[in-house]
Steps between C-alpha positions, in 0.01 A plus 500: 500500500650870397554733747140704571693841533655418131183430388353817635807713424432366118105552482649879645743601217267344248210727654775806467594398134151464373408884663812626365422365129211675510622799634733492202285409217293816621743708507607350155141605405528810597785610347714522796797332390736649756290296743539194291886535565489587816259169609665240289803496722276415772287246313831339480631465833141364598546245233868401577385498853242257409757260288678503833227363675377277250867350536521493862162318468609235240825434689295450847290261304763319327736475826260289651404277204638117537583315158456159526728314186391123395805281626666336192584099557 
């Protein structure tokens, strides 16, 4: 079982990531490319920060997997 606080740390950034692409697809909308540039940096660090996680996640879940390998006669 993965860690709860990893899986509520990554449910967190993907809430962030998904208010932040909209933030920047309106401000795409409206023109405001400045904006644009000065959210995508954010957007990401969120996303990076996710990969992290998703890593720390898969390695948690791996570290504790058992492989079991047919004996050969």
């Amino acid at each position: 079982m993965t860690d709860p606080r990893l899986e509520d740390h990554a449910i967190g950034v993907e809430l962030q990531i998904t208010e932040l692409v909209e933030r920047i697809e309106r401000a795409r909308v409206q023109g405001r490319l400045d904006r644009v540039r000065e959210l995508q940096p954010q957007l990401e660090s969120l996303q990076d920060d996710l990969a992290r996680t998703a890593e720390s996640m898969a390695a948690e879940h791996w570290g504790r997997a058992e492989i079991h390998l047919p004996k050969i006669a």
